[in-house]
Every structure is written in structure tokens, then in C-alpha cells.
Phi, psi and omega in degrees: 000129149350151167267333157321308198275354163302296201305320173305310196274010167280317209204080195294320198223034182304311179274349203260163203307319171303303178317334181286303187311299202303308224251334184280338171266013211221115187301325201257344188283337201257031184283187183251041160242132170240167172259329173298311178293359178260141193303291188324298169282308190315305183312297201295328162312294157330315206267305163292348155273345185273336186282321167289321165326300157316299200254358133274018167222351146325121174271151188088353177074009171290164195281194200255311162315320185268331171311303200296319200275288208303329199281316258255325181280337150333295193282339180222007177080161178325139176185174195272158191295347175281318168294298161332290186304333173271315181298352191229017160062039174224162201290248171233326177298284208300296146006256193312347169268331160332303206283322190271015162316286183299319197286325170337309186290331189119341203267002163231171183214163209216120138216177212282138154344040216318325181277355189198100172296353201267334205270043190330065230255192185226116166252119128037058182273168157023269170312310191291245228293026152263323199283326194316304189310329155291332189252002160258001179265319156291301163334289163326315171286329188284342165282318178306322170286331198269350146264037206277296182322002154232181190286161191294329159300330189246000175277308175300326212273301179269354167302302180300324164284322183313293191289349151271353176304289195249049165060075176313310175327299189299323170266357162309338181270003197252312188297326196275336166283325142324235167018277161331286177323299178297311186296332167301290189310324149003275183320290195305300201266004146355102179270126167302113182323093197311136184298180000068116198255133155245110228246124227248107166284094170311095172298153182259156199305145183216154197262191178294357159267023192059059180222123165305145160267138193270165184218000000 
């Protein structure tokens, strides 16, 4: 199914003109609360074209969760179920079912920390760093169908409003300790580039006619 056609069949004749009439003759439909008009149903309405849209072009039968874990370790390497979850703005419980989702499928994997044995991370296997790359390729058409009806402009537009609607600001700083953490760990397991000896060439010694001299 569509994601147009979810949408018909939430609301079959709501917009259509008899639906107008009906509701402009009914005291109680034509109070000055409407449900079409509240933010809260256009979003879940929204939200259900984008989720069909999602789950015919998604590769792998993955969820819009497991997508979210796989591309996000993909993209910054390995890191903890703690990290995860601030990075991907879910709780810690939702996290760990994802992950024990993935490692099922084969595409993760849970090892010990080398700098902190206490420490566990979610890594990548194999398998997982052949699908990432596809399943962000898909991922990219699938935002491209679910705005294809607006302009690139109006697109730019409602991205900017959606995230001051539920305050971004608060979770980029949260995404940004997250963030500061996996590059701290960078760092520590980083191997230091061994220097480059470059070996001083002696020329050889020359008398006053400009002829080397022999020993």
C-alpha cells in the first residue's frame, strides 16, 4: 500500500467536498475545533506516509529503528548502547532491543572496550558493513518520495520548523556529548603515526679542481 493510499483510507471522504457540506450543516462538526486542522493528527497522518514509503523501499525488511542504530554505527564506528541511545534520541530499553534485534540478524556485534574492559561497544560486522551502505541508499529515496510534492525550498522549510516545534537545540547538545565521547575514544585507540627518518646524504668530498677525491 502507498503511502497516498494510507492516507485516503484514514480520512476516505473527510476533504472531499460532501464531507465539507456535512460537517458545515452539523452544529457540533462546525464548532471551531476540527481534527483536520490539529497539528497532532496532520503529523500522525504524516508519519503513516512516510512509514509506508519506508517499508516498501527499505532494504532487508528493516525497521525505521534498526535502520536508525545500523546507519548511525555505520557512520561513527563503533560505540555503547549508552551512546547509541543519546544519539538516536531513544531510551535505553528501546536501544538494547534493537541491538539484540541486529546481532540476530548477523549485522552486529557486543565486544569488551580495549581501553575500558568494563565497557562494552556495538560494532559492525562484516555482513552489517556490506548492508549499511544500501540501506543509506535506500534510505535517501525514501526521504526523496516522502517529500516528493514539496519544492526543495519548502522542504528546507518544514525540516526547520519541525525541529524548533520540538526543540533541537536541546537534543544537539545531548548528540554533541555523545558525540565528544566516541571522538574521545578515537583518540585513545588511534595508532601514532611512526615518524619518517630521512637520512642526511653525504656528498663526497672534492679538491680544488672540482674532481671527488679518492681514499
Amino acid at each position: 500500500m502507498s503511502g497516498h493510499e494510507v492516507v485516503r483510507r484514514a480520512i476516505p471522504d473527510r476533504f472531499s467536498e460532501p464531507g465539507i457540506i456535512r460537517r458545515m450543516n452539523n452544529p457540533i462538526l462546525s464548532s471551531d475545533y476540527a481534527l483536520e486542522d490539529q497539528i497532532g493528527f496532520v503529523l500522525r497522518l504524516a508519519t503513516q506516509f512516510h512509514t509506508a514509503v519506508f517499508t516498501a523501499r527499505m532494504v532487508d525488511s528493516l525497521t525505521q529503528t534498526q535502520f536508525s542504530a545500523l546507519a548511525t554505527i555505520y557512520q561513527f564506528g563503533p560505540c555503547s548502547q549508552s551512546e547509541l541511545s543519546k544519539l538516536l534520541a531513544l531510551d535505553t530499553a528501546t536501544v538494547n532491543g534493537v541491538v539484540e534485534r541486529l546481532t540476530a540478524r548477523g549485522f552486529v556485534v557486543s565486544r569488551d572496550d580495549p581501553n575500558d574492559r568494563r565497557r562494552q561497544t556495538i560494532a559492525l560486522t562484516p555482513e552489517g558493513a556490506v548492508i549499511g551502505p544500501s540501506a543509506i541508499g535506500a534510505a535517501k529515496e525514501i526521504t526523496a518520495g516522502t517529500v516528493a510534492r514539496l519544492t526543495p525550498a519548502e522542504e528546507a522549510r518544514l525540516l526547520q520548523l519541525l525541529r524548533k516545534m520540538i526543540g533541537r537545540t536541546g537534543a544537539e547538545a545531548v548528540n554533541g556529548d555523545a558525540l565528544a565521547s566516541l571522538r574521545g575514544q578515537r583518540r585513545k585507540t588511534a595508532k601514532p603515526r611512526p615518524e619518517r627518518r630521512v637520512e642526511k646524504r653525504r656528498l663526497p668530498a672534492r679538491n680544488g679542481h672540482g674532481q671527488e677525491e679518492t681514499r
